[in-house]
Residue, then its C-alpha position, 0 to 999 in steps of 0.5 A: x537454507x534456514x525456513x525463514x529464509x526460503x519463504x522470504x525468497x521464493x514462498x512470499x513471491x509465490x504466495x504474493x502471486x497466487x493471492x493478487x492473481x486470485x482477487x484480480x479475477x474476483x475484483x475486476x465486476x467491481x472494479x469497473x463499477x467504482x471506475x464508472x462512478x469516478x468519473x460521473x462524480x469527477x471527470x478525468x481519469x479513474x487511475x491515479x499514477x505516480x511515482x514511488x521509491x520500490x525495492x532497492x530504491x528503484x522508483x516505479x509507477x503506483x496506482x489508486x483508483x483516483x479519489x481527489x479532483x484532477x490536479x490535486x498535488x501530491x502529499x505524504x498520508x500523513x497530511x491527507x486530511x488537508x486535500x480535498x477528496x470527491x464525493x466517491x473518493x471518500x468512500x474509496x478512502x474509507x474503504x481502501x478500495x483505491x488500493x486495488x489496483x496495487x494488485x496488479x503491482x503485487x502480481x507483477x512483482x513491483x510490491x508484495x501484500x505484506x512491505x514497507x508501504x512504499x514512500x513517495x520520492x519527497x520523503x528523503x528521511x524515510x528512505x534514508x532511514x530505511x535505507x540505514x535499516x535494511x527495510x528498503x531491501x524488501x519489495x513494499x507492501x499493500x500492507x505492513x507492520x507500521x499501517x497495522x500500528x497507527x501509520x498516519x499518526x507516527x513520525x517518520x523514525x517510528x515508521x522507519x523503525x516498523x519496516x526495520x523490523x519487519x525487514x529482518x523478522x520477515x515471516x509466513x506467520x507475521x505476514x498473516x498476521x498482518x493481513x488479519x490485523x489490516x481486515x481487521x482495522x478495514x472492518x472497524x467502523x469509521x472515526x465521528x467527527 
């Protein structure tokens, strides 16, 4: 069995468990801090839940810390920018801190650190495409390689070809540089209107 292939299938399982069980523990104080401002600036509930398209195309349940008024629809990132988001949840957006309760979905199996983000239901192209590509064998990710090169400003083949071609070069080092390039933007100070 090729090296590549022994961290695809077992290492970056094992990898995904460790870190994600990791900074549950080290996140859970903060947390239950944004979950108590979610809902002083907006009540309902502080997780957002819907359905995605995972691994093999299995849909599954996805969670965000909640950043939009209650009954906001569901839009594909690129068209975020038309929503409305509460007071809190813009900081959580510009901070990506509603992402964190993925790590219960990373430490569970349902996505990996490093993937494809996973596609709402309504993107039939992108999941078609990756379907043709091979990248919808891959369990999504909190990141990726398409997040890491202007995601939101792609169409939908580019970001179809990005998860293509991470599916078939998956890597212990891409991963990591992956998560260093996704630090990086994170670090990055916010655009000025």
């Amino acid at each position: 069995m090729r090296l590549h292939s022994i961290y695809e299938e077992v290492g970056k399982r094992v990898v995904d468990m460790l870190a994600a069980g990791a900074a549950l523990i080290i996140i859970l104080p903060i947390v239950l801090v944004l979950a108590f401002l979610i809902k002083i600036f907006d009540p309902g509930p502080v997780i957002f839940r819907h359905t995605r398209v995972g691994r093999a195309g299995v849909r599954f349940d996805f969670y965000k810390l909640r950043t939009m008024p209650v009954g906001t629809k569901n839009v594909p990132s690129d068209q975020i920018g038309l929503l409305q988001l509460t007071s809190i949840g813009r900081f959580l957006r510009r901070t990506n801190l509603d992402e964190l309760p993925q790590l219960y979905l990373v430490f569970t199996g349902k996505m990996s650190l490093v993937g494809p983000r996973p596609s709402l239901v309504s993107q039939e192209e992108l999941i078609r495409l990756r379907v043709e590509n091979g990248a919808l064998q891959c369990r999504p990710g909190l990141t990726g390689l398409a997040q890491v090169n202007s995601f939101n400003g792609m169409s939908v083949s580019e970001k179809a070809a990005f998860d293509g071609y991470y599916a078939k070069n998956i890597s212990f080092l891409m991963d990591i540089k992956i998560i260093l390039h996704t630090f990086m933007y994170l670090l990055k100070p916010p655009p000025i209107y």
